[in-house]
N, C-alpha and C positions, 0 to 999 in steps of 0.2 A: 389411581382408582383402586378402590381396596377390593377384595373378595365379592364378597356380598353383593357390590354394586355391578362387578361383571356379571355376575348370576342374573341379576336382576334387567342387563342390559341384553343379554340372550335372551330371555325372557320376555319380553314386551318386543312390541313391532319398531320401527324408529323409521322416519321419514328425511331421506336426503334429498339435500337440493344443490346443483351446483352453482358455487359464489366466485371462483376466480378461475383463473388460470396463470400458473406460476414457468416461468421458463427457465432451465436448468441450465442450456449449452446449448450452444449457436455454432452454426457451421463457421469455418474459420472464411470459405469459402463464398458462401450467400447469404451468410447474417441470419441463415432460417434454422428454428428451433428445429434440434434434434434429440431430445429429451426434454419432455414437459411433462407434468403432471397439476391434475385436477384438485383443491382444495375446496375437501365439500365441506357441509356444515349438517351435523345430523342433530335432529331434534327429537329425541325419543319421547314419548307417550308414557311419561312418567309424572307424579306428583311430584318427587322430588328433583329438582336441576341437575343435571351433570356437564361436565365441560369436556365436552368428546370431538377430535379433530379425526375425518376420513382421511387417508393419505391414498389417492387414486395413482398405485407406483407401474411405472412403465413394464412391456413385457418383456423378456428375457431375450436378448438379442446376440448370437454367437458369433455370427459374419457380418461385419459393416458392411453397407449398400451406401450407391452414391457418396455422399458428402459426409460420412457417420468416420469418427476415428476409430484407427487401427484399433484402439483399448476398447471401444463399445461395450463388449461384454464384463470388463473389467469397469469400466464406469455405472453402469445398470448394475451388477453384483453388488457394488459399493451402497451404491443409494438405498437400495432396498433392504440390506443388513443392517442399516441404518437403523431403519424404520420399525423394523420385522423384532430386532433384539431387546428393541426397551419392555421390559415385562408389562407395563398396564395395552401394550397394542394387541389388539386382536388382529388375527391374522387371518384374512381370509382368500382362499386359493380358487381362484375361477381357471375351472378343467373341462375341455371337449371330452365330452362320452366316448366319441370314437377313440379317444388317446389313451393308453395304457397310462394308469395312474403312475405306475411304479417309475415309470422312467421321464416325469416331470421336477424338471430344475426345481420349481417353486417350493415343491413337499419336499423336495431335499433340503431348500432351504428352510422351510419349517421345522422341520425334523433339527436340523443343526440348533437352534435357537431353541425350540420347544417339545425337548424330547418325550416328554407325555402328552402333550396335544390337549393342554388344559387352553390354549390359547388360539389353537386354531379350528376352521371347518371349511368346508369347501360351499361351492358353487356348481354345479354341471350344467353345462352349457347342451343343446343338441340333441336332449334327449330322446327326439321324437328320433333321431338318427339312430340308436341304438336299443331299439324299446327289448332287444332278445338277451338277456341275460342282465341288463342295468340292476337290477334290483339286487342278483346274488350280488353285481361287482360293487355298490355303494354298503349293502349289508354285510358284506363277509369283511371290508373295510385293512383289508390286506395293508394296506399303506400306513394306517393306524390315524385317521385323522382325526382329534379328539371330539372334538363338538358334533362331529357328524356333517351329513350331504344334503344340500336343497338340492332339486334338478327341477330343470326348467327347461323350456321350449317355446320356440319364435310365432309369432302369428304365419299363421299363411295365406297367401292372396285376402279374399274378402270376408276370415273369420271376422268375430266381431270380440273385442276382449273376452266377456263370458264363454265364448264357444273355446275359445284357445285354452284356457284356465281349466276347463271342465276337460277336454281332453289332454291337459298336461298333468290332470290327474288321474288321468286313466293310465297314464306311462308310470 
């Protein structure tokens, strides 16, 4: 994907859907997936076609649980550097508000791969959990993340879509 067409893909809205699901590694133990990810298929809202593959990569896992091997985090590392290094990927970093950006694995690995951050932006999850100071912490952007920060927040009990939206624009 050349320049222009990433611009263009930031740019415009793009609508995913999920079409499979791929399974990585199986317990040795009960056959059950222990790393899987999602292959979406995103259709953007462009005149012209493009051939864009989501890669929905696991989260970063330090201490294996249960049936997970010793290397987990050395397996998760792998995959995602994978994925994260080829220059036409865009990288995008889904972060809880409450988490201090600075000391998330993911932006580090961003950062390793994409040291201007022409390739990456974030996600923030929770917003409505940290609505006192979010703004300076995504604008002042300390972590350097190129493309910039959505924040976003969950429905609660009986909002009704438009009432969530309109108050996650208030945050």
């Amino acid at each position: 994907m050349g320049g222009s067409m990433m611009s263009e893909v930031y740019e415009n809205s793009i609508d995913a859907g999920m079409s499979s699901l791929a399974i990585t590694n199986t317990s040795p133990h009960h056959n059950a997936p222990i790393i899987s990810s999602y292959n979406d298929h995103i259709r953007p809202l462009l005149d012209t076609p493009l051939d864009l593959t989501m890669v929905d990569l696991p989260g970063i896992t330090r201490n294996p649980v249960k049936d997970q091997p010793a290397d987990i985090y050395q397996q998760v590392s792998a995959m995602i550097k994978k994925h994260i290094e080829r220059q036409e990927s865009i990288i995008l970093n889904v972060l809880a508000a409450t988490r201090d950006f600075s000391t998330c694995e993911s932006i580090r690995m961003s950062k390793q791969v994409d040291k201007k951050g022409k390739r990456t932006l974030a996600v923030v999850t929770k917003a409505d959990m940290q609505p006192q100071g979010l703004l300076e912490k995504v604008t002042a952007d300390d972590v350097n993340i190129g493309r910039g920060y959505v924040c976003v927040r969950n429905r609660v009990g009986d909002e009704t879509y438009q009432e969530a939206r309109e108050k996650e624009e208030e945050i």
